[in-house]
N, C-alpha and C positions, 0 to 999 in steps of 0.2 A: 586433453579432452575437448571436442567439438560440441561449441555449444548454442544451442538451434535457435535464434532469435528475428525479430522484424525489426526491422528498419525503416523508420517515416521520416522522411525531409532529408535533407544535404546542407543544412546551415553550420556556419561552423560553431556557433555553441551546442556544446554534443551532453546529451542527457539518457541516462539510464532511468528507466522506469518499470514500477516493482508492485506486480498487482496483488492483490489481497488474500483471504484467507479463502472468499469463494471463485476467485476468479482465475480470468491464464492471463498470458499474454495479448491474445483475442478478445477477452472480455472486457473491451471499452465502450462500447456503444457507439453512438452517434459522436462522439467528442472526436472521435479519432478523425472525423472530417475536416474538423473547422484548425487542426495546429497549423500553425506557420512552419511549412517546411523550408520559405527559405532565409528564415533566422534557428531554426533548429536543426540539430540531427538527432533524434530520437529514439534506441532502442528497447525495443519489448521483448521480454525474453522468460520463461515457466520457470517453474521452482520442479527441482528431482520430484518425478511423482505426480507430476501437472501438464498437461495438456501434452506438447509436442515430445514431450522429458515424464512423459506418465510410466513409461518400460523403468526409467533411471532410477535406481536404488538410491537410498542414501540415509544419511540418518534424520530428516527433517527438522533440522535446527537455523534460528536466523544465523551464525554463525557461519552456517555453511550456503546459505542463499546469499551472504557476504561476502564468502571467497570464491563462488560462481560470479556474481555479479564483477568481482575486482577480475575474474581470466578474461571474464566478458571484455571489459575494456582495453587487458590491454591486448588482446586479440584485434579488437578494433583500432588499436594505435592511438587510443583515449587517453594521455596522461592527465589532462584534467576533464572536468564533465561535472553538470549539475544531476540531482538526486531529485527524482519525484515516487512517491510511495505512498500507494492507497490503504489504510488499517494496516494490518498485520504486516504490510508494504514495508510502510512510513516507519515503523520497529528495526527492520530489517535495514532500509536505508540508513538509521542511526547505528547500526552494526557497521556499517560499509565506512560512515562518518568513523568511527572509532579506531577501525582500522587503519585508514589511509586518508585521514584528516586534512596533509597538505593539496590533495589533489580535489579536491571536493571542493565548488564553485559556491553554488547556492543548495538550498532541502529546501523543497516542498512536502509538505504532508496533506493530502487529503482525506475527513476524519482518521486522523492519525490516533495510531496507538502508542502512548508515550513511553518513553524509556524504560522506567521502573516498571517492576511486577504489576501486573493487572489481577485486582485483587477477586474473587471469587466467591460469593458465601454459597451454602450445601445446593441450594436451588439451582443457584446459577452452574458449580461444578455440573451438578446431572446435567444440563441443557448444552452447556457446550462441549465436554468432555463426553456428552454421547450422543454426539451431533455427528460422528464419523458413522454410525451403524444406524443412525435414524431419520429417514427424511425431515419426520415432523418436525420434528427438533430445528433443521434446518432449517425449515420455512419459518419457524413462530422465532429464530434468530433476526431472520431479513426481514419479517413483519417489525420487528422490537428496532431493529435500526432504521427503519426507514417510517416509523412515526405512527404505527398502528394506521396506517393513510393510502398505500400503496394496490393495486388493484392484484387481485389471487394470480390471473395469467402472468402478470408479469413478474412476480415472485413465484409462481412456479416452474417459471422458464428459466430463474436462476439457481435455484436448487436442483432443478433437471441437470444443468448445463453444469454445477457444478461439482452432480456425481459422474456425470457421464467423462470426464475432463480429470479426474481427480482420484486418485487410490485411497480406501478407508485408512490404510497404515500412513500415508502422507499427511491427510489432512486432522487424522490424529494423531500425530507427532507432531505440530506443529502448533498446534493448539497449546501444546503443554508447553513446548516451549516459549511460545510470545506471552504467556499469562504468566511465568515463571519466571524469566530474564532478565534481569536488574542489568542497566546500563547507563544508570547514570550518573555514578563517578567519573566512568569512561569520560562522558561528555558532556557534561555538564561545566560549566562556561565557554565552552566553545566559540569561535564569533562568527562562525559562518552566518551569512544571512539567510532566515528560515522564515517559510509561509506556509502557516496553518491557517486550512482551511475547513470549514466543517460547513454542514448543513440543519438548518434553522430545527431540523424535525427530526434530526438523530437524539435518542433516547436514551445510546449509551455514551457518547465521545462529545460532549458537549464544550458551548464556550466556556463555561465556568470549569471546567475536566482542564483544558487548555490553557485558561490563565494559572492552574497552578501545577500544571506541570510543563510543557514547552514557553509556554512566556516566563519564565523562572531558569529552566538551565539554558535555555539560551540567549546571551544579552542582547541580539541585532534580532529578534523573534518578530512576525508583526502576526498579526489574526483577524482574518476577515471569513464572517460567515453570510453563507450565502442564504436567499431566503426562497423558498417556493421546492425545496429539495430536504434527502435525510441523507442516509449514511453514502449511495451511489448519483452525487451529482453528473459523473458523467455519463450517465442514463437519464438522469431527473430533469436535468439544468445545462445543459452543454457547452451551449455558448456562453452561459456567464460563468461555467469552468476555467472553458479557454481564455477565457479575456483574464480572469482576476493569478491567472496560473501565468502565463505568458508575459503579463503583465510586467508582473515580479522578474522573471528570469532575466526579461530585457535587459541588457548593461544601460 
């Protein structure tokens, strides 16, 4: 199976990168300017159902954005590669860890979603399990993660971007299962080295969310949040993305 991806830089630390629950491939923003292409090789590549792979069927499981991710590589001739994974991402990339643990360098998570089940009360179910058939739903989600702060055009242009880019059965399959997935027996001691990064004015994926779940199952974890951003710093904050991301990667 041919699988449709971008490619930024020709460094030879080679990193798969795994975008969100609203986004594609394309949906970086401004960050995509400032990487170092020539200490990185950088692949971006959709989930079945999303963007370039919106025709592609499948079942919308991280499971399966796991064993896309692992043909991705080694299609690229990638036997190892660090992990970078935005929310729903950063789940997904710990699917990929689980899998095939000796090849996996370093994980980044930007407001990452952590391992274990993402717990849900009645509220919340309605809002995000009916976020597939509702815009509003959609938008009062990216409003709630990016700090009640964010201005309407530019939360409407990601709810825009992210029905137009996305199948209701993908991004409702998907949902259920990143809130549902328990992962972390899987991996849980682990020692890869991992950087969790969140944004000072996300609502739901906080530092305190993060110390007790990724600074716990992983021993070499460190956590740096950024300030003046929420859940999409690489829209909010760019360049001190790149910097605190790039950072870390550097050997």
């Amino acid at each position: 199976m041919t699988i449709p991806h971008r490619l930024t830089g020709t460094g030879d630390h080679h990193v798969l990168v795994l975008h969100d629950w609203f986004g594609t491939s394309a949906g970086w923003g401004p960050f995509l300017d400032y990487l170092d292409g020539d200490a990185f090789g950088y692949a971006f590549f959709d989930y079945r159902g999303y963007g370039q792979r919106k025709d592609v069927p499948g079942a919308y499981t991280l499971a399966e954005i796991a064993s896309d991710a692992l043909a991705l590589a080694d299609r690229l001739g990638w036997d190892r590669f660090s992990l970078v994974g935005h929310s729903m991402g950063a789940k997904a990339a710990q699917q990929v860890l689980a899998e095939a643990p000796l090849r996996v360098r370093k994980l980044v998570g930007l407001a990452p979603v952590p391992a274990g089940p993402y717990p849900l009360d009645e509220a919340g179910e309605a809002l995000f399990l009916g976020a597939a058939e509702d815009r509003e739903k959609r938008f009062a989600i990216l409003d709630l993660v990016t700090g009640r702060r964010a201005g309407r055009v530019w939360l409407d242009h990601l709810v825009d971007q992210s029905l137009r880019l996305s199948t209701p059965e993908a991004f409702g399959g998907y949902v259920r299962d990143w809130t549902t997935a328990d992962l972390e027996r899987r991996i849980s001691g682990n020692p890869v080295p991992v950087k969790v990064i969140v944004g000072e004015y996300d609502l739901a994926l906080t530092t305190e969310v993060m110390r007790g779940t990724f600074l716990t199952h992983y021993p070499n974890a460190e956590l740096e949040e950024l300030a003046g951003c929420g859940h999409y710093p690489m829209y909010e904050a760019p360049v001190a993305l790149t910097v605190a991301m790039e950072g870390f990667l550097h050997d």
